[in-house]
Backbone as CSV, one residue per row, in Angstrom:
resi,resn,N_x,N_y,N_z,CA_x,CA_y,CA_z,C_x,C_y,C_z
1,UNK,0.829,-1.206,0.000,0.000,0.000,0.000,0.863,1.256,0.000
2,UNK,1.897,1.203,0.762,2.600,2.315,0.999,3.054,2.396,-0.430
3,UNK,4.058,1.549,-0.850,5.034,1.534,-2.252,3.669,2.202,-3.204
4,UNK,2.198,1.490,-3.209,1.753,1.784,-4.112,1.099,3.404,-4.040
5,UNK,1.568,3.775,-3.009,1.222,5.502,-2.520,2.293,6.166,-3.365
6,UNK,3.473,5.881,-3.041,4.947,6.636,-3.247,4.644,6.057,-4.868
7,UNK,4.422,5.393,-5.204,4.380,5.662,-6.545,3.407,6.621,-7.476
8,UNK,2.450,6.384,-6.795,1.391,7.572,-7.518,1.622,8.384,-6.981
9,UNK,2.327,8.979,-5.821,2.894,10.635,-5.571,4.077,10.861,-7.219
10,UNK,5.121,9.747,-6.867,6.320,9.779,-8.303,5.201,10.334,-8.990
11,UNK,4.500,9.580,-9.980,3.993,9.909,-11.176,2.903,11.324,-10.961
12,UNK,2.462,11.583,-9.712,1.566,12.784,-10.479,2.982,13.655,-10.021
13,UNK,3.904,13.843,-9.009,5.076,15.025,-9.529,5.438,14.796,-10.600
14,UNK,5.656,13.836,-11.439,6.542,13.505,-12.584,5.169,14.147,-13.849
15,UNK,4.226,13.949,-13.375,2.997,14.980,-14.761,3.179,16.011,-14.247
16,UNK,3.064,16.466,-12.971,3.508,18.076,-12.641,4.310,18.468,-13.280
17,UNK,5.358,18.205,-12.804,6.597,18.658,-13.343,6.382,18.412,-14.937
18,UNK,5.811,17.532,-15.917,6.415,17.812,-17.126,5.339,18.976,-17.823
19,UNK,4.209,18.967,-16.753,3.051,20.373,-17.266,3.490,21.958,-17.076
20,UNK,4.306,22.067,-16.403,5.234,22.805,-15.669,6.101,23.413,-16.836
21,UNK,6.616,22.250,-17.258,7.358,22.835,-18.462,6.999,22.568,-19.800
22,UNK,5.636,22.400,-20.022,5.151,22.344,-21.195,4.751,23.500,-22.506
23,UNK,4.313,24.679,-20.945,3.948,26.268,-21.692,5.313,26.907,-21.988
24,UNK,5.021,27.690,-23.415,5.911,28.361,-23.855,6.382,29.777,-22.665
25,UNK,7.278,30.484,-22.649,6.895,31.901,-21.521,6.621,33.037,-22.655
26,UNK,6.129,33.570,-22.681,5.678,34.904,-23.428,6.504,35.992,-22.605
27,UNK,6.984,36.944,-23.430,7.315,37.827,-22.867,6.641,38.781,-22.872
28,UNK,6.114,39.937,-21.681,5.531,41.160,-22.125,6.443,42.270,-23.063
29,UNK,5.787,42.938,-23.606,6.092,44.076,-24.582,6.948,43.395,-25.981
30,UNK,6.799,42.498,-26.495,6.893,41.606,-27.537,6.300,40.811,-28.535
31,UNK,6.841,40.708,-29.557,5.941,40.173,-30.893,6.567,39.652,-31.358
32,UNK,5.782,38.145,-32.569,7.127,37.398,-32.653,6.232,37.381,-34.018
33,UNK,7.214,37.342,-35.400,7.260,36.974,-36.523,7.030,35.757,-37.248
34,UNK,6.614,34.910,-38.361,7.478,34.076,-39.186,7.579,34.763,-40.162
35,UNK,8.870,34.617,-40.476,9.259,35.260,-41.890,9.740,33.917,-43.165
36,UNK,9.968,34.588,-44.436,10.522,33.424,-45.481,11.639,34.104,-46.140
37,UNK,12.675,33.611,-46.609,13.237,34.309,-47.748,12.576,33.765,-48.865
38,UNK,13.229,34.411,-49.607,12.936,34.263,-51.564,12.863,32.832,-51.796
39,UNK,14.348,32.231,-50.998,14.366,30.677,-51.504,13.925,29.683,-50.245
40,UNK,12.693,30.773,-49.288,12.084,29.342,-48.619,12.909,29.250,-47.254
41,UNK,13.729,29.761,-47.131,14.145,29.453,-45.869,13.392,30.254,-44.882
42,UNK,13.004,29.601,-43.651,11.788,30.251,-42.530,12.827,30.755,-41.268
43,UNK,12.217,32.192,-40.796,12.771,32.374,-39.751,12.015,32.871,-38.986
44,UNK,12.591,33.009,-37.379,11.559,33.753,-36.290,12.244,34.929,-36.388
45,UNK,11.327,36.005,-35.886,11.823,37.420,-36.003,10.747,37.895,-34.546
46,UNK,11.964,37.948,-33.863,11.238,38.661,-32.135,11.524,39.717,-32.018
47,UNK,10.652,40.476,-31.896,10.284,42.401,-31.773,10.239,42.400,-30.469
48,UNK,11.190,43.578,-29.469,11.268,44.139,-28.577,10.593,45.375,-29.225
49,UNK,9.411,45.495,-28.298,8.336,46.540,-28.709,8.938,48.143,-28.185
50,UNK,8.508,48.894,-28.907,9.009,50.190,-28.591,8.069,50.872,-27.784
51,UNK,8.284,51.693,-26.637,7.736,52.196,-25.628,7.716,54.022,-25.527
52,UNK,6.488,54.393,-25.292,6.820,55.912,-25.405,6.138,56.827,-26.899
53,UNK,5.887,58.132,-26.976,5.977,59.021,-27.901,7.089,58.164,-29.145
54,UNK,6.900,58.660,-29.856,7.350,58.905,-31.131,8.765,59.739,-30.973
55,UNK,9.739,59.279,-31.145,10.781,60.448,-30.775,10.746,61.749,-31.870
56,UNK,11.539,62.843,-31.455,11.475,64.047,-32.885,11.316,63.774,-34.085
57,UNK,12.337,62.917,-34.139,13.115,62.580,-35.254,12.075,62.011,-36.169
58,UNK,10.796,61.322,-35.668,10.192,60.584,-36.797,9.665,59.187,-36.649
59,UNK,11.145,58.996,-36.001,11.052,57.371,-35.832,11.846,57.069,-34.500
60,UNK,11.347,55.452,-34.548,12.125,55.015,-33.290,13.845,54.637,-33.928
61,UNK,14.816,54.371,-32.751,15.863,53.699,-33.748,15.604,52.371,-33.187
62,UNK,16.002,51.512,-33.796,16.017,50.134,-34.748,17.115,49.467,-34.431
63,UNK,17.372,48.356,-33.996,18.433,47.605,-33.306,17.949,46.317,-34.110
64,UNK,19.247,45.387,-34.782,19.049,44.378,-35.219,20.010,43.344,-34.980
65,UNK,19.218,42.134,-34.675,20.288,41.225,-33.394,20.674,39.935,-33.900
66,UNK,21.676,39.516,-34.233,21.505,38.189,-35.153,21.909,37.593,-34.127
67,UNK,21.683,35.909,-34.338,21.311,34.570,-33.632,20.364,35.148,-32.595
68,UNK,19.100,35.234,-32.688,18.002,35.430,-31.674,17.637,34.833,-30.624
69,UNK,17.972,33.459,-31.065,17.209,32.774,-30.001,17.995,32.641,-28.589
70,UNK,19.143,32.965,-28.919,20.132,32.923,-27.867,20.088,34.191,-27.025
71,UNK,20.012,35.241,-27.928,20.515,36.617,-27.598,19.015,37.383,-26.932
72,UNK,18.008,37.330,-27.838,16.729,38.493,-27.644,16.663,38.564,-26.155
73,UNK,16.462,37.709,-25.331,15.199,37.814,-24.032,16.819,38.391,-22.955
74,UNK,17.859,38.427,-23.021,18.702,39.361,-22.039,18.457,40.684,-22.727
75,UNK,18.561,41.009,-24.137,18.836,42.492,-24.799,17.725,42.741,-24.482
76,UNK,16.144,42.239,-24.435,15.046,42.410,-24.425,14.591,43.164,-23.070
77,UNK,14.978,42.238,-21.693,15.283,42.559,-20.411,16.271,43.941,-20.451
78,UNK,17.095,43.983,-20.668,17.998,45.068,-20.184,17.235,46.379,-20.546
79,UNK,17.060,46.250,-21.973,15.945,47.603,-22.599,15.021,47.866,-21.931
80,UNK,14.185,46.590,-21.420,12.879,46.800,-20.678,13.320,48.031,-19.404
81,UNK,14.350,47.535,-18.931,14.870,47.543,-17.211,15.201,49.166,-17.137
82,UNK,15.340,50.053,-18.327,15.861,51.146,-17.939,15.186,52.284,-19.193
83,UNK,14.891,53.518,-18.369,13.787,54.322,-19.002,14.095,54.596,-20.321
84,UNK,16.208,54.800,-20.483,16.226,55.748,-21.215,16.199,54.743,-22.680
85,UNK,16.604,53.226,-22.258,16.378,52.421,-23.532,15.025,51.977,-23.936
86,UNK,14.122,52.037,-23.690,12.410,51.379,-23.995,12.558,52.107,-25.144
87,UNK,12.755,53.448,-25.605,12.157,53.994,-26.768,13.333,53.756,-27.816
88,UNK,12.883,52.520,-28.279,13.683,51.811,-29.020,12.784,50.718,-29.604
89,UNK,13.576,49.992,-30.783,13.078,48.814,-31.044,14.065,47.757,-31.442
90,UNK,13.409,46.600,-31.212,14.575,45.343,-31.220,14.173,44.741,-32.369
91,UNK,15.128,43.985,-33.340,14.273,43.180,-33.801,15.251,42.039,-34.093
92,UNK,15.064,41.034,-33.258,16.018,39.666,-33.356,15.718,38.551,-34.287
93,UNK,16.708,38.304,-35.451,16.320,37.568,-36.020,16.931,35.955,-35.918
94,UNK,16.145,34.961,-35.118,16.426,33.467,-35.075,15.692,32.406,-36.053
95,UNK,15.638,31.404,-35.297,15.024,29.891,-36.407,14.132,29.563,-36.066
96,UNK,13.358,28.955,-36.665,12.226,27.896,-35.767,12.737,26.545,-35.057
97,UNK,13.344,27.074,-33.876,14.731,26.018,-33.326,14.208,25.969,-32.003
98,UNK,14.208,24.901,-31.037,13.985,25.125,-30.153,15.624,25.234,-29.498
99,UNK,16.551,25.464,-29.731,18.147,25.385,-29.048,18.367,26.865,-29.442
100,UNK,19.266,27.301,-28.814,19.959,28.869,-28.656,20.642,29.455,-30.071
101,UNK,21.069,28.103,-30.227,22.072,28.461,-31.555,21.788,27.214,-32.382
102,UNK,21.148,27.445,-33.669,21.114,26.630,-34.592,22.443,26.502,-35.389
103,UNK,23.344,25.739,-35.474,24.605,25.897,-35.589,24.590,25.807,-37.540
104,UNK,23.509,24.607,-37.927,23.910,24.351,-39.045,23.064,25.483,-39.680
105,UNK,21.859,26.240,-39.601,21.652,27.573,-40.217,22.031,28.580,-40.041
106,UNK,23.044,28.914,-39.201,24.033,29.905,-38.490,24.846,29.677,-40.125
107,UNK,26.094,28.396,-39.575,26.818,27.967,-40.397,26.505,28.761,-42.315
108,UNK,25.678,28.634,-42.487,24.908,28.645,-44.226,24.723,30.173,-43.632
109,UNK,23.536,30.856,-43.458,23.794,32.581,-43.372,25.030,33.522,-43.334
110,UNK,25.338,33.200,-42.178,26.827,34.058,-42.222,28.012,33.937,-42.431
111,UNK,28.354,32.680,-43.753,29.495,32.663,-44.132,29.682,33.036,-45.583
112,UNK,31.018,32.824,-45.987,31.152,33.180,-47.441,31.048,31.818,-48.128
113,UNK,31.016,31.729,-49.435,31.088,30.521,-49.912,32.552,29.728,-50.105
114,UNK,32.534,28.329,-49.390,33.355,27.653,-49.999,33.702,26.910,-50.825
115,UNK,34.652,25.849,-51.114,34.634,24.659,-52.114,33.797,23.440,-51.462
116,UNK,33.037,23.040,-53.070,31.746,22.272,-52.553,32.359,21.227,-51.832
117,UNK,34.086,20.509,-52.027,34.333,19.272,-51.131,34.293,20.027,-49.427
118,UNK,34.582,21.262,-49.005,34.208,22.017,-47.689,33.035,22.094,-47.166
119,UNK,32.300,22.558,-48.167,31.199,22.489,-47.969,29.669,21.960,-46.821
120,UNK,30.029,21.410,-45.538,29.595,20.286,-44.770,29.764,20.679,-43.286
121,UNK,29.419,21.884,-42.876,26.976,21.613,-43.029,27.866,23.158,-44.317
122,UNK,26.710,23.030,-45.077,26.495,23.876,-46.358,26.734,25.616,-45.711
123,UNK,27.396,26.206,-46.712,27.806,27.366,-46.160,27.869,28.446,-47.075
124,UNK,27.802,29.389,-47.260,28.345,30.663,-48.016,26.592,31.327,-48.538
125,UNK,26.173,31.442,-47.245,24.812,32.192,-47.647,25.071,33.408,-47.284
126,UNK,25.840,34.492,-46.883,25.817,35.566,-46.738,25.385,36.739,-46.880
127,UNK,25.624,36.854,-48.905,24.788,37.557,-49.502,22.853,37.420,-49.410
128,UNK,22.458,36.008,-49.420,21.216,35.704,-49.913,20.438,36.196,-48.106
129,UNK,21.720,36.282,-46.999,20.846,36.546,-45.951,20.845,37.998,-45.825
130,UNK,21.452,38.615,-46.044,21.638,40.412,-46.414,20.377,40.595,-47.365
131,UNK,20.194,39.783,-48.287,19.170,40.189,-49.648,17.798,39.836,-48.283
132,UNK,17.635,39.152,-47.553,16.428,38.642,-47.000,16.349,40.062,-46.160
133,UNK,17.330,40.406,-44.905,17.531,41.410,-44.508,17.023,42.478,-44.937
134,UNK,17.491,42.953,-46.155,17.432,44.119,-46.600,15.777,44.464,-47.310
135,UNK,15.607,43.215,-48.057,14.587,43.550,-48.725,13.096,42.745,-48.379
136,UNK,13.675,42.259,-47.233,12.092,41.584,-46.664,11.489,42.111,-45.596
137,UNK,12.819,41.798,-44.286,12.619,42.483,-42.855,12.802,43.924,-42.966
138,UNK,13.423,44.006,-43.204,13.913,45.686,-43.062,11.993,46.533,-43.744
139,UNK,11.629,46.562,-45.020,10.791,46.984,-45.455,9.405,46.135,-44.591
140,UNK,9.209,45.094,-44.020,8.293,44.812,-42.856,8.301,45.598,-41.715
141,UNK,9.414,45.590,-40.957,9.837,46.855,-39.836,9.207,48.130,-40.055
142,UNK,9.670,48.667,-41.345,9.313,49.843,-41.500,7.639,50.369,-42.006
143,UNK,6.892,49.416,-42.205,5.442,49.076,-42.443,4.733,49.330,-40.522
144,UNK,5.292,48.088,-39.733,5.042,48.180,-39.053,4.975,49.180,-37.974
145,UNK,6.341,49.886,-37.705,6.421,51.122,-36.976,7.317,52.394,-37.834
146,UNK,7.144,53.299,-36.942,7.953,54.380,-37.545,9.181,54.320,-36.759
147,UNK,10.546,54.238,-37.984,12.044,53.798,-37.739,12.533,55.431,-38.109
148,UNK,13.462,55.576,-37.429,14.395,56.516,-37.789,15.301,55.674,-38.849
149,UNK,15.317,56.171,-40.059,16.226,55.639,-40.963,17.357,56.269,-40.811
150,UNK,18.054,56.916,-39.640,19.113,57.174,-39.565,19.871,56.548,-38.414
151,UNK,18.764,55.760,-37.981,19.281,54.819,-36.752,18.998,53.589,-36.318
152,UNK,19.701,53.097,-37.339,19.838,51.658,-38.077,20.620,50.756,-37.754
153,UNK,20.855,49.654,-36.511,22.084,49.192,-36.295,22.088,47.565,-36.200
154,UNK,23.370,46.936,-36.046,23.302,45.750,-36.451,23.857,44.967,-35.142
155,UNK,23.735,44.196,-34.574,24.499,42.817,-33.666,24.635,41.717,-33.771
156,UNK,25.837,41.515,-33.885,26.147,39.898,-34.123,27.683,39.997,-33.395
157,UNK,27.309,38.412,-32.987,28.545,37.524,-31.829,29.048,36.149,-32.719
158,UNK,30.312,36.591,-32.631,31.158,35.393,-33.453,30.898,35.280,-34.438
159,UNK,30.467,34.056,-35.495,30.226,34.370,-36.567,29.111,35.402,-36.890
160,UNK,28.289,35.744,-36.422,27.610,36.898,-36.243,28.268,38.442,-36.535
161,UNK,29.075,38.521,-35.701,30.312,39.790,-35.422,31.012,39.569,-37.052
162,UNK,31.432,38.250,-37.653,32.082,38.492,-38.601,31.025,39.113,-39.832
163,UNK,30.132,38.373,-39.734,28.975,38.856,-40.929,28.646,40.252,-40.327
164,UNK,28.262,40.624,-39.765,28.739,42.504,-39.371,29.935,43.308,-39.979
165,UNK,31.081,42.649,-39.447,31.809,43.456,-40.547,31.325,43.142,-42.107
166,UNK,31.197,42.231,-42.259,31.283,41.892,-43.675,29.892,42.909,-44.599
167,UNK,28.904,43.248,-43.303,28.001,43.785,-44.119,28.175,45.693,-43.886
168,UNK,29.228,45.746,-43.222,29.641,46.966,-43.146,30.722,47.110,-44.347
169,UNK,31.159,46.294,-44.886,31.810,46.672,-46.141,31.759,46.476,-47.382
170,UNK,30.385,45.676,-47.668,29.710,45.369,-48.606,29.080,46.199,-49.250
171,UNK,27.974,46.909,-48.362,26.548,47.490,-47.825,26.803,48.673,-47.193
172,UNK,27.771,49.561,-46.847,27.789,50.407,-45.770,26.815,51.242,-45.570
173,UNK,25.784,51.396,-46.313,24.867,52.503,-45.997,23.047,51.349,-45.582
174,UNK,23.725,50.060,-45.340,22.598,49.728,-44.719,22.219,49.615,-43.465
175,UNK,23.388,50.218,-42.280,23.227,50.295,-41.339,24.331,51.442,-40.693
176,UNK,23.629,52.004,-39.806,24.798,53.275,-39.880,26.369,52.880,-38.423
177,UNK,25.599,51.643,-37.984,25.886,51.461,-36.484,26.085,49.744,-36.549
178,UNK,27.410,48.979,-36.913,27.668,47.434,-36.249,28.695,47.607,-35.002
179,UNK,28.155,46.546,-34.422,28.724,46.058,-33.215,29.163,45.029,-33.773
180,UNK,30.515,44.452,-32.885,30.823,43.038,-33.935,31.431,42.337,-32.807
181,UNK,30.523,41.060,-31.997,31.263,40.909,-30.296,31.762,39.823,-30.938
182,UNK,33.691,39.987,-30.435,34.165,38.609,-31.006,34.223,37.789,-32.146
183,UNK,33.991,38.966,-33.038,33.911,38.434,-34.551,34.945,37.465,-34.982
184,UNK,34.570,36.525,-35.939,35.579,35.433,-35.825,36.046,35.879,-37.611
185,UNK,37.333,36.994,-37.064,37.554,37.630,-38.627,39.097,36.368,-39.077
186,UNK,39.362,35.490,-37.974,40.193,34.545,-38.660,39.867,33.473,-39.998
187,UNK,38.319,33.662,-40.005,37.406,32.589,-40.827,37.998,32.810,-42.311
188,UNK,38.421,31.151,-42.772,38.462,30.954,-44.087,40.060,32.156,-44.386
189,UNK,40.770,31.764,-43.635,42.032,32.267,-44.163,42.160,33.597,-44.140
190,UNK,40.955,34.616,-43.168,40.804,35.807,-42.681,40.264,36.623,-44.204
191,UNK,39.220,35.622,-45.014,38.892,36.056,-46.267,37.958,36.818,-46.192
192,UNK,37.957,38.313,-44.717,37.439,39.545,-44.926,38.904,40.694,-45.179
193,UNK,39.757,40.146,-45.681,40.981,41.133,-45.849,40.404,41.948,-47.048
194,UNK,39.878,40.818,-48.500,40.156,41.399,-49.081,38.767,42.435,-49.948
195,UNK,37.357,41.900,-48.921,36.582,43.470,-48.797,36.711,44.398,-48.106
196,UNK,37.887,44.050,-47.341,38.329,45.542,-46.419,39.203,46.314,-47.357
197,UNK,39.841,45.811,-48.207,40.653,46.429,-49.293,40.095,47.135,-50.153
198,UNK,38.994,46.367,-50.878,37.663,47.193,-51.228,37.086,48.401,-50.810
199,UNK,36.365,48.422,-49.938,35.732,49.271,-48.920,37.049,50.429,-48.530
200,UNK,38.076,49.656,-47.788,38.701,51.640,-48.151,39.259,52.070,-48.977
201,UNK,39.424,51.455,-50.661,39.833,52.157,-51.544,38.202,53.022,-51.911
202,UNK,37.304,52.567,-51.582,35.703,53.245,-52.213,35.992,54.273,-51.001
203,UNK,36.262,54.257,-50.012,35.766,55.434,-48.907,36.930,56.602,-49.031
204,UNK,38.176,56.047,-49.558,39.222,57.351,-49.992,38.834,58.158,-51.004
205,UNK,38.438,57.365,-52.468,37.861,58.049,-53.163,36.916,58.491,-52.741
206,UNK,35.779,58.465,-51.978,34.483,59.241,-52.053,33.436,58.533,-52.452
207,UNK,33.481,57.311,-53.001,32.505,56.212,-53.295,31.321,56.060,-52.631
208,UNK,31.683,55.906,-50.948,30.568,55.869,-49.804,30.691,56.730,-48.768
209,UNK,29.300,57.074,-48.345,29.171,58.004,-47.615,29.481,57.045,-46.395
210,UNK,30.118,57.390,-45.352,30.655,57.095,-43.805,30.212,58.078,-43.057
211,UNK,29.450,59.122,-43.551,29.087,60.158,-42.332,28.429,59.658,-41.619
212,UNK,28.970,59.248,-40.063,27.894,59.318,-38.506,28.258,57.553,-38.854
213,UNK,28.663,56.949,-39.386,28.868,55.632,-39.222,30.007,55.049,-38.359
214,UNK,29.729,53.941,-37.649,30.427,53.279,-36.865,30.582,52.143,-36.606
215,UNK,31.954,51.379,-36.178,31.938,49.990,-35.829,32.778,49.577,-35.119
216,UNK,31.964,48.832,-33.929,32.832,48.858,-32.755,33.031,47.446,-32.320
217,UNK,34.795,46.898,-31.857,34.646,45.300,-32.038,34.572,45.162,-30.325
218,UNK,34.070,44.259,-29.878,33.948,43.498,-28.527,35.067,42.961,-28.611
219,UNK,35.573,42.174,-27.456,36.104,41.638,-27.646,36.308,40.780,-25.894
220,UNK,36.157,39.665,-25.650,36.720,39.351,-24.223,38.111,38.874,-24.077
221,UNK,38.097,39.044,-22.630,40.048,38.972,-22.445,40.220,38.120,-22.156
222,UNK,39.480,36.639,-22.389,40.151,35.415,-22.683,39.358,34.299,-23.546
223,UNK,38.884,35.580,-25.071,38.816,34.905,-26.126,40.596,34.654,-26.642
224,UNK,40.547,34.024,-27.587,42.144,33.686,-28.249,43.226,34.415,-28.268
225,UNK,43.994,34.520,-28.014,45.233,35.631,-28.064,45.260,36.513,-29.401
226,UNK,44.945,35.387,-30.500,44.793,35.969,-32.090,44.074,36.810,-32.556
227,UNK,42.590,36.148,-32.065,41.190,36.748,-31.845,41.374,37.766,-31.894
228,UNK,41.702,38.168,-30.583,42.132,39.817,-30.103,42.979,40.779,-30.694
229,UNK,43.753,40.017,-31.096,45.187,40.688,-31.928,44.152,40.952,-33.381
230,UNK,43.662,40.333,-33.872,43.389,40.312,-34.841,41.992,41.377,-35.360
231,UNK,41.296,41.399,-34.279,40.101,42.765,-33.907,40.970,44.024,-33.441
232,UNK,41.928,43.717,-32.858,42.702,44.977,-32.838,43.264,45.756,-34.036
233,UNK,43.884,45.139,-34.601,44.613,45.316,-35.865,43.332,45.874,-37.296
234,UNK,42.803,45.143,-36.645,41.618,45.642,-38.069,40.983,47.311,-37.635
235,UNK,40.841,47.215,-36.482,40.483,48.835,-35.844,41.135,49.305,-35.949
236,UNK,42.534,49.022,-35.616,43.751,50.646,-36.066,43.827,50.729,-37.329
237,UNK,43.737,49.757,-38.230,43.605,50.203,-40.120,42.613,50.941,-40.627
238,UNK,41.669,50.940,-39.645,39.867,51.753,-39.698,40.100,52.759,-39.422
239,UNK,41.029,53.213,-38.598,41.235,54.265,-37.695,41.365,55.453,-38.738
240,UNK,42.168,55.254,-40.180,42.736,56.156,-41.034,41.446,56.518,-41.583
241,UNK,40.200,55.607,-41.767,38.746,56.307,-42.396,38.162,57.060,-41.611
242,UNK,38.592,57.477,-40.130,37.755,58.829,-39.722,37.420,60.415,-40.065
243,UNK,38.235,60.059,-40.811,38.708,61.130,-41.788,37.839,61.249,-43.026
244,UNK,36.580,60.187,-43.077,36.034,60.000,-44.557,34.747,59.562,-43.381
245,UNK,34.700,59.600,-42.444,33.522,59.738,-41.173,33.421,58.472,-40.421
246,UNK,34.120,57.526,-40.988,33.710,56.046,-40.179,34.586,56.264,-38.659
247,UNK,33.761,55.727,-37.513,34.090,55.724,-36.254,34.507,54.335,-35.974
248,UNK,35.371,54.074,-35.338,35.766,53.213,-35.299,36.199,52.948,-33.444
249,UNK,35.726,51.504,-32.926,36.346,51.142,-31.341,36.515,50.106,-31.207
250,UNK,37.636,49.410,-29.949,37.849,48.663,-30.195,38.007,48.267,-28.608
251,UNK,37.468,47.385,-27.691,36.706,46.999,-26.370,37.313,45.857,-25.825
252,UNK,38.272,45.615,-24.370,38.296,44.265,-24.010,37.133,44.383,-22.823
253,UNK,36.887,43.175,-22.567,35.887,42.947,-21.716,36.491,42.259,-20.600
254,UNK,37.105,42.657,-19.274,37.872,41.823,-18.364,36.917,40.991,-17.921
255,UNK,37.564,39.653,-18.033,37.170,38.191,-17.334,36.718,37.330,-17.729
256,UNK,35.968,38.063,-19.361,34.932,37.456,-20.261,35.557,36.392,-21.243
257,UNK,34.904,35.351,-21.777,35.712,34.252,-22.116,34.857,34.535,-23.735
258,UNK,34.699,33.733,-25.080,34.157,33.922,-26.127,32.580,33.790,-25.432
259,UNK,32.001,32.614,-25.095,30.392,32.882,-25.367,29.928,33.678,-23.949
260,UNK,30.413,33.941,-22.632,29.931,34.398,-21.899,30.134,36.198,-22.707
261,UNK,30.973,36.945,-22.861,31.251,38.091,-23.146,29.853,39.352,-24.129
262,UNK,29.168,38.053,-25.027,27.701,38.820,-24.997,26.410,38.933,-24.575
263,UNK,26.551,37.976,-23.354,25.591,38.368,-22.335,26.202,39.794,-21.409
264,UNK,27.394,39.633,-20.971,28.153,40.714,-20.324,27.781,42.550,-20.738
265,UNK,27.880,42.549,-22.024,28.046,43.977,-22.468,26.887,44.258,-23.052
266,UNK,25.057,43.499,-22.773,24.240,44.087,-23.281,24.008,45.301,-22.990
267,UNK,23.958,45.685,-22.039,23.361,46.753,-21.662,24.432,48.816,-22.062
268,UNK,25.856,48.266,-21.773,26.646,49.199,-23.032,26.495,48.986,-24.139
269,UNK,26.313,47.780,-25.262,25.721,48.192,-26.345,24.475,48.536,-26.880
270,UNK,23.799,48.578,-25.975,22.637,49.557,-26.202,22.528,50.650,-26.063
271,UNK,23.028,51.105,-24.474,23.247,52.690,-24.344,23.777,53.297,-25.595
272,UNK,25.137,52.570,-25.958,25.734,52.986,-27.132,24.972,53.606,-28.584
273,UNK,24.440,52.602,-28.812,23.393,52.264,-29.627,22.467,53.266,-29.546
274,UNK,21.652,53.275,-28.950,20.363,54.513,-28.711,20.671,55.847,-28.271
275,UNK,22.037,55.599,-28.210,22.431,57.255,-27.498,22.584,57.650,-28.821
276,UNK,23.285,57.577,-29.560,24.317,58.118,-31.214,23.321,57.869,-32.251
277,UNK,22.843,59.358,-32.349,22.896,59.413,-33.521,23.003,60.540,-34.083
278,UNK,23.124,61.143,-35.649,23.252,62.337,-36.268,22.049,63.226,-36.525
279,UNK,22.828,64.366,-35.942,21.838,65.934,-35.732,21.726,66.559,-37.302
C-alpha cells in the first residue's frame, strides 16, 4: 500500500513537473514573426516593442540582433529595465529552433562561400541573408512602426560579429551602427581582408558616404590571443577612415571568455546604440 502511494505521488510530480514545463513563456512588450526568404528558408523574427511618444526625429531607432534565439530575451530585459532604452526597437532575427544556436543555419547565413568538397553543413549564404535582410525584414519593420532611418544598427557575436563586418563593407549605408562581439575575422584564411581592401579604396575616393557611421569590435580577455590581436589590428587600419567619417572602437571585456562576453556587455551596447545618432 505504501510503495503503491509513493508511486502515484512519483507519477503525479513527474505529470507536474512535465506540465510545468510544457507552456511556452511569453514575454511582455513583444511580438514574434514568421518570416521566409525568396528561396524558402523560414525564420523567427522577435520584436522588442518600442515604448513611449514617437521620438522628434520621426522614428524610433532600430536595433538588429543576429542569432536570436540565444541573444533576444537578455537584450530584451535590459531595454525593458531602464527608461532611457524602452524607446527603441529590437528586432532579433532566429530559427524555428527550439536550441539557442542553430549551428547548421548559423553555419549557411553568415558565411562566405566555400569549395563544394568544404562544404559540410552547407555554407556561403551571406549575400542571400543580407538580400532577406534588406529587402524583406527591413521593409516589414518599417510598415510596421515608424524607424528613424538614420538609426539603423546591427548585432552579431562570433560568426555573427564576422557577418557585421562583412556587411559593413559590402553594404555600408545599410546600417549606420555594427557592433561586432568577437567576430571570428580569422574565418576561411581571414577572407574579410580582401573586402576591407575594397571598402577603403571606395571610402578614400568618395565612393561611400561614412558620415555618422560606426563599428565597434567586442572583444573578451580570454577569447584567443589571435582573436584579439586580430580585432585589434583591423580597428587601427579603420582608424585612417575617420577622416572620410567612419568611427571606429575597439573593447576588451575583463574576465569574459568567447560565449559568456555577450551576455556581459548588453546593456553598453545599447546605451551605445540609442544614445548616437546624427543631428
Amino acid at each position: 500500500m505504501i510503495r503503491t502511494l509513493f508511486m502515484w505521488l512519483g507519477a503525479t510530480l513527474l505529470l507536474g513537473f512535465s506540465a510545468a514545463h510544457a507552456e511556452s513563456v511569453t514575454l511582455d512588450g513583444t511580438e514574434q514573426w514568421t518570416m521566409k526568404s525568396a528561396e524558402g528558408r523560414e525564420y523567427r523574427i522577435m520584436i522588442s516593442l518600442p515604448e513611449g511618444d514617437v521620438p522628434y526625429t520621426g522614428g524610433y531607432p532600430v536595433i538588429y540582433l543576429l542569432d536570436g534565439n540565444a541573444y533576444f530575451p537578455a537584450f530584451h530585459a535590459a531595454k525593458r529595465a531602464q527608461d532611457r532604452l524602452r524607446g527603441s526597437i529590437l528586432v532579433a532575427i532566429g530559427y524555428p529552433s527550439d536550441t539557442p544556436l542553430d549551428f547548421v543555419r548559423r553555419a549557411f547565413d553568415l558565411s562566405p562561400p566555400v569549395p563544394q568538397e568544404r562544404n559540410d553543413p552547407p555554407q556561403g549564404g551571406q549575400d542571400l541573408f543580407l538580400d532577406f535582410i534588406e529587402k524583406r525584414l527591413m521593409p516589414r519593420v518599417n510598415e510596421r512602426f515608424k524607424v528613424d532611418q538614420d538609426q539603423r544598427s546591427l548585432v552579431g557575436h562570433s560568426f555573427g560579429g564576422m557577418f557585421g563586418v562583412y556587411t559593413l563593407f559590402t553594404r555600408p549605408t545599410l546600417f549606420q551602427h555594427v557592433v561586432a562581439v568577437s567576430p571570428s575575422l580569422w574565418w576561411r584564411d581571414r577572407y574579410l581582408l580582401e573586402s576591407e581592401r575594397v571598402f577603403s579604396k571606395q571610402a578614400r575616393a568618395g565612393q561611400v558616404d561614412l558620415t555618422h557611421s560606426s563599428l565597434t569590435l567586442l572583444m573578451g580577455e580570454r577569447d584567443m590571443v589571435q582573436e584579439i590581436q586580430d580585432a585589434r589590428a583591423l580597428q587601427l587600419r579603420l582608424q585612417d577612415l575617420s577622416q572620410y567619417g567612419l568611427r571606429s572602437d575597439f573593447q576588451v571585456e575583463p574576465g569574459e571568455d568567447h560565449m559568456s562576453v555577450p551576455f556581459r556587455v548588453v546593456t553598453r551596447v545599447l546605451d551605445e546604440l540609442i544614445s548616437t545618432r546624427r543631428f
